[in-house]
C-alpha positions, -999 to +999 in steps of 0.1 A: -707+720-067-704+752-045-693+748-007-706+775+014-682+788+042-682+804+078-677+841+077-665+836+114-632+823+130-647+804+156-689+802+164-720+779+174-741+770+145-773+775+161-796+764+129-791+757+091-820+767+066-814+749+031-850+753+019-846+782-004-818+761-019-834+734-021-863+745-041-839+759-067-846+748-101-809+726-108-806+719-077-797+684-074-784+682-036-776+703-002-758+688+023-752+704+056-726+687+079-751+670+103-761+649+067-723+645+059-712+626+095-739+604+089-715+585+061-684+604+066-667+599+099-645+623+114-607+627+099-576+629+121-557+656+116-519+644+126-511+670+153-492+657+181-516+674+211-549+666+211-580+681+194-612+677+185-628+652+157-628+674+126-652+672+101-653+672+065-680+702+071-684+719+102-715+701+123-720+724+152-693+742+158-670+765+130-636+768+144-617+789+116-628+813+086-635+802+058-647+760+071-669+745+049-706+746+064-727+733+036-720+717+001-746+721-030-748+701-056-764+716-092-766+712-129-736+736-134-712+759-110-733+790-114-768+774-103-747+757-073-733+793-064-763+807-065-780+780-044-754+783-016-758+820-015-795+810-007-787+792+024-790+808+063-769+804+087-775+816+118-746+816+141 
């Protein structure tokens, strides 16, 4: 499994392209995190003040560096890496 992750601190995720990964031979899955709240609900996150749901994986909004944005799932760690490397962002 390799998770790719927002080069930004805080930005709109304006559209996901997974297809490249997708097509990769080993590829097994590619979830983005529109798929992922469809089973996962948002966590809290224990702060006293409120804040928004938070996601497993960022949905449409990344709100720190380095937040998950979409997950792969391969035969081995390399193919996955590879795979996630595939995967546009645009922000």
């Amino acid at each position: 499994m390799a998770v790719l992750r927002s080069p930004h601190a805080h930005a709109r995720i304006v559209s996901i392209d997974t297809s490249a990964a997708t097509a990769m031979e080993g590829v097994e899955a590619v979830y983005t995190g529109a798929d992922i709240a469809k089973f996962l609900a948002p966590m809290p996150i224990g702060t006293p003040f409120p804040s928004p749901p938070h996601h497993a994986v960022a949905t449409d909004t990344v709100r720190y560096a380095g937040e998950p944005v979409a997950v792969v799932v391969a035969s081995d760690r390399y193919v996955a890496r590879d795979a996630a490397e595939a995967i546009t962002v645009e922000y």
